[in-house]
C-alpha positions as YAML, in Angstrom:
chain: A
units: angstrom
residues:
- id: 1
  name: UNK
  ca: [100.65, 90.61, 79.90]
- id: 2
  name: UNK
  ca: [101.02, 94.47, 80.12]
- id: 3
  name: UNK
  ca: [102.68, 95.85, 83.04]
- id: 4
  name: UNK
  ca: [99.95, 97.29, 84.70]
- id: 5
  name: UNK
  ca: [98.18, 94.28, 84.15]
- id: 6
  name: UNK
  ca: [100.74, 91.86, 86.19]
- id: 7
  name: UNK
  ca: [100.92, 94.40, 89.13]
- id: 8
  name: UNK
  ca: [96.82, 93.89, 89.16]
- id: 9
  name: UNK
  ca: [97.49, 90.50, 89.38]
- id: 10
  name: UNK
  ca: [99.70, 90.44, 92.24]
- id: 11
  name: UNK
  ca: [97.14, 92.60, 94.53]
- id: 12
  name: UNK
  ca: [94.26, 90.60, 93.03]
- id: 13
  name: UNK
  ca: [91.52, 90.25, 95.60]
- id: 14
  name: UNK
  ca: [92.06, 86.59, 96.04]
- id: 15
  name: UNK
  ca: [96.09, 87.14, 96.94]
- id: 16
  name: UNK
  ca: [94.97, 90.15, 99.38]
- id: 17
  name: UNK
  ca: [93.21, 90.91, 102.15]
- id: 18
  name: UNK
  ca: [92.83, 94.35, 103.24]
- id: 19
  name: UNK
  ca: [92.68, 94.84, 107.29]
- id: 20
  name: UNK
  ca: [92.35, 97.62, 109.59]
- id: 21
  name: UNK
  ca: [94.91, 97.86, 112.15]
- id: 22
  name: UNK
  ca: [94.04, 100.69, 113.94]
- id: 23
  name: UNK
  ca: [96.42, 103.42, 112.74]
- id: 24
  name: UNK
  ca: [94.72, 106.46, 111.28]
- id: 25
  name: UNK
  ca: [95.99, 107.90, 107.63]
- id: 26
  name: UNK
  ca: [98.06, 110.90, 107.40]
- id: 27
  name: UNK
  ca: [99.50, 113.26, 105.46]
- id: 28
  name: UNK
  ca: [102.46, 115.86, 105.93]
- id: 29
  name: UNK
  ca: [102.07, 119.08, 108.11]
- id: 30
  name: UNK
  ca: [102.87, 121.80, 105.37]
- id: 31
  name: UNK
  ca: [104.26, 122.07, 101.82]
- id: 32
  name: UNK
  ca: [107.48, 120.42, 100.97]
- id: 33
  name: UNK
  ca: [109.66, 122.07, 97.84]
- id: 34
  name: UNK
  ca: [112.37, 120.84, 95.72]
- id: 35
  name: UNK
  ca: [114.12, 121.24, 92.64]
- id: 36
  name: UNK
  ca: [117.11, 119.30, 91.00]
- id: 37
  name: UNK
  ca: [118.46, 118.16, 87.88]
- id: 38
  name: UNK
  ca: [116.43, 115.17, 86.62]
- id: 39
  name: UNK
  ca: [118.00, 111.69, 85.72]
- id: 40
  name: UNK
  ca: [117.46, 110.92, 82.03]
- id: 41
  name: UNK
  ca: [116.33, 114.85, 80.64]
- id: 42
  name: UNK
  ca: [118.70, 116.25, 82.44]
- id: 43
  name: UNK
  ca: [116.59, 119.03, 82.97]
- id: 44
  name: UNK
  ca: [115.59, 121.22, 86.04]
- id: 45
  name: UNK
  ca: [112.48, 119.88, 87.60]
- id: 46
  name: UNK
  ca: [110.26, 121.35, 90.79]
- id: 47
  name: UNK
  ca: [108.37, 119.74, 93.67]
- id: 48
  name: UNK
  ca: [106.46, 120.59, 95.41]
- id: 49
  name: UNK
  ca: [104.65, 118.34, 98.07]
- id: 50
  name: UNK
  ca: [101.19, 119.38, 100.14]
- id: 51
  name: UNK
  ca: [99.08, 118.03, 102.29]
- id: 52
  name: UNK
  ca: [95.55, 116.07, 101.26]
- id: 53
  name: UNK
  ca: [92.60, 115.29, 102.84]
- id: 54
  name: UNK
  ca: [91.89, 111.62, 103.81]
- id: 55
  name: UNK
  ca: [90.75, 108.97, 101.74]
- id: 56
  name: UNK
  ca: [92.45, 110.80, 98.35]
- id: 57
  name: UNK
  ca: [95.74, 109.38, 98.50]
- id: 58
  name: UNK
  ca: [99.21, 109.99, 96.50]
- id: 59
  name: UNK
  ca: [98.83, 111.84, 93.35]
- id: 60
  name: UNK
  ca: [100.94, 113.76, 91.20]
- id: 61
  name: UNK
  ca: [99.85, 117.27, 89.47]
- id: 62
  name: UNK
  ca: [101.56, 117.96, 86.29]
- id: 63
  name: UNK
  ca: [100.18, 121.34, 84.92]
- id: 64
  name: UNK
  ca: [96.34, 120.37, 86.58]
- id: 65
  name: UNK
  ca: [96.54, 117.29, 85.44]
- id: 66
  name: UNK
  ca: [96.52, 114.80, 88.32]
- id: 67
  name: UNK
  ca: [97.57, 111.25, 87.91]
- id: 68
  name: UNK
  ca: [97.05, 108.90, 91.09]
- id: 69
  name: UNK
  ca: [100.43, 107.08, 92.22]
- id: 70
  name: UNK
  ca: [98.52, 103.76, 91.49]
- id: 71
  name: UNK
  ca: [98.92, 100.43, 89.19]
- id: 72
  name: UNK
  ca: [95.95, 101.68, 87.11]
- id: 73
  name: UNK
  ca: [98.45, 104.28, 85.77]
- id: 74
  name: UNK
  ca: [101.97, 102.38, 85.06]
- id: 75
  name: UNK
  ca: [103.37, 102.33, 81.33]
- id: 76
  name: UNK
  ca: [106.50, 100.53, 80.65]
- id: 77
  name: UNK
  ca: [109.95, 102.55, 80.42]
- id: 78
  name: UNK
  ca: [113.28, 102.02, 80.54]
- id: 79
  name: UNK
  ca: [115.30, 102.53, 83.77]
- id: 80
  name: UNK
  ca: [112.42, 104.23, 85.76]
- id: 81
  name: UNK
  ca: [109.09, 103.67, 86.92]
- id: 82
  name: UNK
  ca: [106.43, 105.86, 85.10]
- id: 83
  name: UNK
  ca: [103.10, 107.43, 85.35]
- id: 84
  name: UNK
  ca: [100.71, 107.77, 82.32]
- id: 85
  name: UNK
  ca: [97.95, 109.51, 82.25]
- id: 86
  name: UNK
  ca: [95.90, 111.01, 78.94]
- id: 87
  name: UNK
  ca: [99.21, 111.06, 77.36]
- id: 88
  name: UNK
  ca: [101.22, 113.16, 80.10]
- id: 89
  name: UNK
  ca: [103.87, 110.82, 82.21]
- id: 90
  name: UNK
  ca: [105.74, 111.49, 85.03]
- id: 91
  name: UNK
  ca: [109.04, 109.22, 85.37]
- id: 92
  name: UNK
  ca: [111.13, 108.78, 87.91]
- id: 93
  name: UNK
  ca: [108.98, 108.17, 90.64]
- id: 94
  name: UNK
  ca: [110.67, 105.31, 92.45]
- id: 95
  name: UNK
  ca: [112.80, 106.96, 95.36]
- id: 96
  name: UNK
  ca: [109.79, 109.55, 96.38]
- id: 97
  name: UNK
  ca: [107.43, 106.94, 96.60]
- id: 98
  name: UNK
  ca: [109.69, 104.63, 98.16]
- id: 99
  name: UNK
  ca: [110.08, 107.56, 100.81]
- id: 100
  name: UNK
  ca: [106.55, 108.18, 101.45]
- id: 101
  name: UNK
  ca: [105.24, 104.69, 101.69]
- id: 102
  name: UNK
  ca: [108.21, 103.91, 104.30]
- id: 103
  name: UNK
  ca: [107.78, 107.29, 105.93]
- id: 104
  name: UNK
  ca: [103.56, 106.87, 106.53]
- id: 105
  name: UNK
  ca: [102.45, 109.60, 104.25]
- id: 106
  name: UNK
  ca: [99.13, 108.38, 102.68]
- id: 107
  name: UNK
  ca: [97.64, 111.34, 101.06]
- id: 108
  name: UNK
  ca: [99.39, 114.68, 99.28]
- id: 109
  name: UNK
  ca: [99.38, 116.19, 95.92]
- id: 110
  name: UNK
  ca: [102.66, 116.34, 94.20]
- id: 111
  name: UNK
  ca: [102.84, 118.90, 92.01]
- id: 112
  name: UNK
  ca: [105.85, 118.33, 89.51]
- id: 113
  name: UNK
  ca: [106.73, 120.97, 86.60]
- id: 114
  name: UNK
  ca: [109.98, 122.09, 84.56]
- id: 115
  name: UNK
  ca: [110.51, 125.71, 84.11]
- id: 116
  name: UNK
  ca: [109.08, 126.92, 80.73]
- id: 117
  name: UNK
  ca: [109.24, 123.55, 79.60]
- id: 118
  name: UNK
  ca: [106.16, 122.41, 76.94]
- id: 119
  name: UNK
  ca: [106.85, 118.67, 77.44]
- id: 120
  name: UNK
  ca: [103.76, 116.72, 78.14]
- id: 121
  name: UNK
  ca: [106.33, 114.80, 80.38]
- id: 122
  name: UNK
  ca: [108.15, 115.32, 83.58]
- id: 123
  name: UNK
  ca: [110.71, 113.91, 86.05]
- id: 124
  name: UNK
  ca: [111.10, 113.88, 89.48]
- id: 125
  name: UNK
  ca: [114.87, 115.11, 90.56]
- id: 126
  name: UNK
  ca: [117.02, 112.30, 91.35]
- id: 127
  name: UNK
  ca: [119.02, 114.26, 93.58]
- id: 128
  name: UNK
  ca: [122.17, 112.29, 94.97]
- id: 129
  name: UNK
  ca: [120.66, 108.69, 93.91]
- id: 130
  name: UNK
  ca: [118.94, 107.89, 97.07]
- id: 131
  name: UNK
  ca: [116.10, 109.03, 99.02]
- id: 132
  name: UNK
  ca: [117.42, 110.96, 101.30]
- id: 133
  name: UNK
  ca: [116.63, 114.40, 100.43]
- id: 134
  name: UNK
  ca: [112.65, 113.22, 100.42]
- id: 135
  name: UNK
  ca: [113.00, 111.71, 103.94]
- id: 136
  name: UNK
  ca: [115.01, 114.45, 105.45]
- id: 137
  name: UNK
  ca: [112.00, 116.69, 103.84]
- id: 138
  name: UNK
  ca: [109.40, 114.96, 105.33]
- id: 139
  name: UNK
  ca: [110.98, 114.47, 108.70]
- id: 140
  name: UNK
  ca: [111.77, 118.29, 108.43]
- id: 141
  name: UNK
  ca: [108.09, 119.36, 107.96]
- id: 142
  name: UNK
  ca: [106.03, 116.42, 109.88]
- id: 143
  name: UNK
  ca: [103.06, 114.54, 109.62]
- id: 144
  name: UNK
  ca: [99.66, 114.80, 110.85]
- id: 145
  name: UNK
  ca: [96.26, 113.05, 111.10]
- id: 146
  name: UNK
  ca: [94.70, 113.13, 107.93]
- id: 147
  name: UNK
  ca: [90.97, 114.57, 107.94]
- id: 148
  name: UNK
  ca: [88.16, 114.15, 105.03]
- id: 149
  name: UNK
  ca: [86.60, 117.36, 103.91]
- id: 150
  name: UNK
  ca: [84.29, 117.21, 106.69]
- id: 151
  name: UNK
  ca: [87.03, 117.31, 109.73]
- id: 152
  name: UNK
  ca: [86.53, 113.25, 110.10]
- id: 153
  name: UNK
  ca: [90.08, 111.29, 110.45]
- id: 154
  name: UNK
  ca: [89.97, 107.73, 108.31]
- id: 155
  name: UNK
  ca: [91.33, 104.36, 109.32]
- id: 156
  name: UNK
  ca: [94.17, 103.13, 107.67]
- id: 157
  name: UNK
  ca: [93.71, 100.01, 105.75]
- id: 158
  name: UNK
  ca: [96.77, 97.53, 105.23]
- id: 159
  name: UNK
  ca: [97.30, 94.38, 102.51]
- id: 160
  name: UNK
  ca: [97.94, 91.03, 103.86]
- id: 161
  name: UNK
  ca: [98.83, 88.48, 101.41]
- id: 162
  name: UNK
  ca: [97.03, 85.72, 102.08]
- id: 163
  name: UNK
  ca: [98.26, 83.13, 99.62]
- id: 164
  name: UNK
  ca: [101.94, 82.40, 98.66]
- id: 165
  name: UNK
  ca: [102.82, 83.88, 95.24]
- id: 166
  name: UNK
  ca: [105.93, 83.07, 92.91]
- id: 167
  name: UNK
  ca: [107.13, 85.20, 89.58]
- id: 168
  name: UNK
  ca: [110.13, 84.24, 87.75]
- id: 169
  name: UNK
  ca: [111.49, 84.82, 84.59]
- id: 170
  name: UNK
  ca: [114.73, 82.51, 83.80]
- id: 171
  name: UNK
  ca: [116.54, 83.09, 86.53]
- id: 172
  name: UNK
  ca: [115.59, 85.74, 88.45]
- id: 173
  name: UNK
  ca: [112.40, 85.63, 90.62]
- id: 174
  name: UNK
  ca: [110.68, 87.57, 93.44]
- id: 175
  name: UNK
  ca: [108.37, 85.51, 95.76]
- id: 176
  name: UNK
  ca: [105.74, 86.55, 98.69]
- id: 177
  name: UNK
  ca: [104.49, 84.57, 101.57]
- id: 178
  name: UNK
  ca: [101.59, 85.15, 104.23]
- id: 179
  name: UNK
  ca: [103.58, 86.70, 107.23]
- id: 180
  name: UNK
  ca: [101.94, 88.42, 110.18]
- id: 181
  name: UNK
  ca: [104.90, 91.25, 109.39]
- id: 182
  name: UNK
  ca: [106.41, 93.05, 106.18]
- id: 183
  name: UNK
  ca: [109.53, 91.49, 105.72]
- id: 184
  name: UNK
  ca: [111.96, 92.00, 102.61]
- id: 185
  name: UNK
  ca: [114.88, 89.44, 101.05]
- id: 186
  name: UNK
  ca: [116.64, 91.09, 98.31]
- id: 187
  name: UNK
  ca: [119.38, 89.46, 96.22]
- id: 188
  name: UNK
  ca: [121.57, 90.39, 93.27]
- id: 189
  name: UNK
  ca: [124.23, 89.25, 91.31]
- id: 190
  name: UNK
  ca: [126.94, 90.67, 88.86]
- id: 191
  name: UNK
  ca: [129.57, 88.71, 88.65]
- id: 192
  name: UNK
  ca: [130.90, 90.18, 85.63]
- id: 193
  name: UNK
  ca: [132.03, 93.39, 88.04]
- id: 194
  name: UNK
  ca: [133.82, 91.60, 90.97]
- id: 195
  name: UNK
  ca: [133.42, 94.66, 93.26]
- id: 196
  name: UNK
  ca: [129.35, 94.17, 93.53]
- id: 197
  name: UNK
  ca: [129.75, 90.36, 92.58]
- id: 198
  name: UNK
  ca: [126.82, 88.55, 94.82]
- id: 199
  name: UNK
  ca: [124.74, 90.97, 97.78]
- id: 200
  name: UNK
  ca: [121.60, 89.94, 99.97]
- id: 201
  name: UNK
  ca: [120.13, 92.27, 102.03]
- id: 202
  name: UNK
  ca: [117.11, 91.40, 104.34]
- id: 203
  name: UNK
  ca: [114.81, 93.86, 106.78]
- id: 204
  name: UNK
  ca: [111.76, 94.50, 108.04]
- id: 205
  name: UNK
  ca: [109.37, 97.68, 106.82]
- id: 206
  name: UNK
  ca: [110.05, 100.31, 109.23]
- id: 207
  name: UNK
  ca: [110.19, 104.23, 109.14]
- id: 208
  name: UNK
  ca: [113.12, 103.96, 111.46]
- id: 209
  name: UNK
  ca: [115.37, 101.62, 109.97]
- id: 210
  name: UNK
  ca: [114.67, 102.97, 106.77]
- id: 211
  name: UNK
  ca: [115.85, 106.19, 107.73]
- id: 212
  name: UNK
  ca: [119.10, 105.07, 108.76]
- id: 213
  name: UNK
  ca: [119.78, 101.98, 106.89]
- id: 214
  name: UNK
  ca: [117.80, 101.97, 103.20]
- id: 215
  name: UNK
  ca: [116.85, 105.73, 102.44]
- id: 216
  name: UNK
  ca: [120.36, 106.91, 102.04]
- id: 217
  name: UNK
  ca: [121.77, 103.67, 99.63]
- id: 218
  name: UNK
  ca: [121.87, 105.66, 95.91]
- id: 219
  name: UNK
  ca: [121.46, 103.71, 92.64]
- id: 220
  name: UNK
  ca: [124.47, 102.75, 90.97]
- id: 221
  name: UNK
  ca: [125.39, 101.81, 87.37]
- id: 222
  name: UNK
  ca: [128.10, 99.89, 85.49]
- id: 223
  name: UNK
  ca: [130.72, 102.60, 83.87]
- id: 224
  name: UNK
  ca: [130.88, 100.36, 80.91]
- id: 225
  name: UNK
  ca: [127.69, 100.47, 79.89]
- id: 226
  name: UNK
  ca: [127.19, 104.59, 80.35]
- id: 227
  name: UNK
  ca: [128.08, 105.55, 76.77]
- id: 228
  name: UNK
  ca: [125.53, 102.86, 75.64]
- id: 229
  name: UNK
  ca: [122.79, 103.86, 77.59]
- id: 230
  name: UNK
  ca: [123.23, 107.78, 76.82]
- id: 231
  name: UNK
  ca: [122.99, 106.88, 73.03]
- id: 232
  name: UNK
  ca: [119.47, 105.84, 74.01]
- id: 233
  name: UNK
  ca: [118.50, 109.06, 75.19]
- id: 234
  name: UNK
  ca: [119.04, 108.04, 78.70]
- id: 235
  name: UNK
  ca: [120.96, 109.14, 81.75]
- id: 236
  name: UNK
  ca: [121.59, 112.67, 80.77]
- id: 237
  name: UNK
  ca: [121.73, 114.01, 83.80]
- id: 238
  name: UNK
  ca: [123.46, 111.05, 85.40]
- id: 239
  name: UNK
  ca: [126.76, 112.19, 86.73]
- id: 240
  name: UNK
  ca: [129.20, 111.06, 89.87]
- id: 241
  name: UNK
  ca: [126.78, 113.01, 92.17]
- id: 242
  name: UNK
  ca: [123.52, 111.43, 91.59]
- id: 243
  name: UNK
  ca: [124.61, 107.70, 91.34]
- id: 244
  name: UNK
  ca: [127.59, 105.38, 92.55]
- id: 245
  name: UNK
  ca: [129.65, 103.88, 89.58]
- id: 246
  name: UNK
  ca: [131.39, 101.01, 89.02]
- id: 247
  name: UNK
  ca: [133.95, 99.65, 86.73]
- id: 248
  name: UNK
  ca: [134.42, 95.89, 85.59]
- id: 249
  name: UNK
  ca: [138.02, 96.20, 86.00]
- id: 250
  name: UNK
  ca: [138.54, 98.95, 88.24]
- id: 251
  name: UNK
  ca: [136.07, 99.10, 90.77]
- id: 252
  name: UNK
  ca: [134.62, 101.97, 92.53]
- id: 253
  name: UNK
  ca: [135.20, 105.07, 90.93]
- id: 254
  name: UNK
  ca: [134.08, 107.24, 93.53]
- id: 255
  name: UNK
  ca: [133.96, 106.34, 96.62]
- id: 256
  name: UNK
  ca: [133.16, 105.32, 99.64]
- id: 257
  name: UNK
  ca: [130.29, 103.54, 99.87]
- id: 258
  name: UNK
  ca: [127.92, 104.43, 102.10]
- id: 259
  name: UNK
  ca: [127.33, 100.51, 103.04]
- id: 260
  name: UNK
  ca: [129.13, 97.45, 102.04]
- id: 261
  name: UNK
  ca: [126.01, 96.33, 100.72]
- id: 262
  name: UNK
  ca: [124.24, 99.58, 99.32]
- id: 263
  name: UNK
  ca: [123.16, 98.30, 95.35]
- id: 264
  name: UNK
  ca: [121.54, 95.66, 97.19]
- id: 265
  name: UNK
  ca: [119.61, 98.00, 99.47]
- id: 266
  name: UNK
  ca: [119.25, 100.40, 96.72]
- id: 267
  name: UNK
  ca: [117.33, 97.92, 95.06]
- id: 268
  name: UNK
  ca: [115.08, 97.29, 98.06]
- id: 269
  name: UNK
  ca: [114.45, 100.50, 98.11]
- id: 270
  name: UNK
  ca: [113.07, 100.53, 94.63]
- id: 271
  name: UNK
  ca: [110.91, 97.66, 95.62]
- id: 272
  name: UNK
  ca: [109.47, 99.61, 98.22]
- id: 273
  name: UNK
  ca: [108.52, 102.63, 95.97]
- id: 274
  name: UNK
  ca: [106.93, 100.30, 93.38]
- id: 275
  name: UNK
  ca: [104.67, 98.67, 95.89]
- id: 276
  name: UNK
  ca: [103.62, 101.46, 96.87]
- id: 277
  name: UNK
  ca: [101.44, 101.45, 93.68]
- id: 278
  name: UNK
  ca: [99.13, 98.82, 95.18]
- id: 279
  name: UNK
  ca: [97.83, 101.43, 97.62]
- id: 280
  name: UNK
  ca: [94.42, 103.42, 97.01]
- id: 281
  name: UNK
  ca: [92.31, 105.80, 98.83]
- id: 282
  name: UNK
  ca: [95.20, 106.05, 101.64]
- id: 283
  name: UNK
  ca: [95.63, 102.87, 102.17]
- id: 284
  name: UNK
  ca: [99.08, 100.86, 102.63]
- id: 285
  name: UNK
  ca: [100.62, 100.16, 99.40]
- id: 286
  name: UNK
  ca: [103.60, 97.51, 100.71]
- id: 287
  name: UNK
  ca: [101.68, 93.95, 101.42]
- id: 288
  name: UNK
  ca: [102.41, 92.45, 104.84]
- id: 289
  name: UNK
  ca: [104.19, 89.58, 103.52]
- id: 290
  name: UNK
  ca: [107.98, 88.08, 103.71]
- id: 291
  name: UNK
  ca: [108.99, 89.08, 100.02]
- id: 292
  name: UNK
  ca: [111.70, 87.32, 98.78]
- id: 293
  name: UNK
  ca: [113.25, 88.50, 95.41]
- id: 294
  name: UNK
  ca: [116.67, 87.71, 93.78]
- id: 295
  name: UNK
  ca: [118.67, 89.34, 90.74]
- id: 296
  name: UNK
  ca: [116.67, 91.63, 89.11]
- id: 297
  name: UNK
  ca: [119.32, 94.64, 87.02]
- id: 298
  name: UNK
  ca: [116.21, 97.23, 87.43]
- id: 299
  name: UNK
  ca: [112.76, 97.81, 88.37]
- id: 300
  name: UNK
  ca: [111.42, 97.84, 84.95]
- id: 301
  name: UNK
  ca: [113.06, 94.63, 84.66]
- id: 302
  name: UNK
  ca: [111.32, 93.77, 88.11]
- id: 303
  name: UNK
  ca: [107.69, 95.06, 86.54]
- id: 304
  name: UNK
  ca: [108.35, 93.30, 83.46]
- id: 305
  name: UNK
  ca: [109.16, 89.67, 85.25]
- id: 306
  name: UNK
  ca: [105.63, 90.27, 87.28]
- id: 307
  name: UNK
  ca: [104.10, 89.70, 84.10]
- id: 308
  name: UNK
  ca: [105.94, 86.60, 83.03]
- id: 309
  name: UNK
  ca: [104.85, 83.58, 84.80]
- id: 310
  name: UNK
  ca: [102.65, 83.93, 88.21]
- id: 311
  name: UNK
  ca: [102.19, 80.54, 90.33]
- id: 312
  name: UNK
  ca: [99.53, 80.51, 93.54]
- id: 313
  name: UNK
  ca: [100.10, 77.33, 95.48]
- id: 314
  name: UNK
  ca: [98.32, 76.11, 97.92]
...
């Protein structure tokens, strides 16, 4: 099952029900712009982030071509979450998603481009590791009520899952349950470095609390396994300042954390961003569910397992 053919399954109409709840959809109060050096290129990338009218949603804008932030338009790739569209991509996505889902920002255009680059791909900055610089961007600027094109405001529609849903793949699994409130369990496990070893992390979806608590937490990677995964092309603008590394035998190697816990909410807030896919027209992406999941290494491992073995029980 392809990717973006597993993530269909999990919103499929008999799993969700889409309700409004009386919030109306919004978008930010004025342009947002970024740049930064970009995870895997290591190249200089730009942002920038403006309002959109009601109804349109998330979309990104690479060189007038838009691509929606939506399922229909995931393609496999290593270490990121990506974007295809008639053959231009835009990786990286996770941590701005993750911040606009969480922060209520249904509809903008995100224009992304590199400087005098010709690529028919793009990343997103990854900035320190975390989202952070998004939220404190879109705190920064505001939001406001969302309007169509003729001055109308549009209810916000929100996913309940309405039957229980397991995905596993040996031993790693994420689960969701009916729940009248979002609610997230997150697990992991390497015991092979003893200073992550085993981490849960549980919350509930809210702009506050993720903030504080999950917006800040950076991605992390295992110093062993940095040479190997930059003589895949990857990670070549990963440095000390845009992730927290760890050694098998020595730890942290540079410190301090900014929670006890922070791969394991780093990982939640992955989770978030990739929900976020479900959402269309301005809608909610994240389901109102209690999601459970437990030792999944990396999203695209995460995307992968959704298309390994799905169970609906009664």
């Amino acid at each position: 099952m392809s990717l973006s053919a597993a993530l269909n399954s999990f919103k499929s109409s008999a799993l969700i029900s889409w309700k409004p709840l009386g919030k109306l959809q919004q978008t930010i109060a004025g342009c947002i712009e970024r740049a930064g050096i970009t995870l895997h290129s290591g190249k200089v990338a730009r942002v920038k982030i403006w309002p959109e009218c009601a109804g349109v949603g998330r979309y990104f804008d690479f060189r007038s071509n838009f691509i929606h932030a939506s399922v229909d338009y995931v393609q496999e790739s290593p270490l990121c979450t990506m974007l295809c569209k008639d053959g231009y991509k835009v990786r990286t996505v996770e941590h701005l998603l993750s911040a606009l889902e969480a922060m209520g920002v249904d509809n903008c255009r995100i224009e992304v481009d590199i400087p005098d680059g010709e690529e028919s791909s793009v990343e997103v900055p990854i900035f320190d590791g975390s989202a952070k610089e998004w939220v404190g961007a879109i705190k920064q600027v505001g939001l406001k009520v969302a309007t169509d094109e003729t001055g109308n405001s549009c209810e916000k529609m929100i996913p309940f899952l309405i039957e229980p849903v397991l995905v596993h793949r040996n031993d790693s699994f994420i689960a969701a349950f009916p729940s009248p409130k979002a609610q997230i369990i997150y697990g992991i496990d390497f015991p092979q470095v003893p200073a992550i070893g085993c981490q849960w992390f549980s919350t509930t979806l809210d702009d506050s609390f993720y903030t504080c608590k999950i917006g800040p937490s950076r991605t992390f990677c295992i110093y062993e396994e940095v040479e190997k995964l930059r003589n895949l092309g990857l990670i070549k603008g990963g440095s000390v300042d845009s992730a927290i590394v760890c050694s098998e035998s020595e730890g942290w190697l540079n410190p301090p954390l900014r929670f006890p816990d922070e791969p394991c909410r780093h990982k939640v807030l992955d989770l978030i961003g990739d929900l976020s896919l479900f959402a269309q027209h301005g809608s909610q992406g994240f389901p109102v569910a209690q999601i459970v999941g437990y030792k999944f290494y990396a999203y695209s491992t995460l995307l992968e397992a959704l298309g390994g073995c799905i169970i609906v029980t009664e």
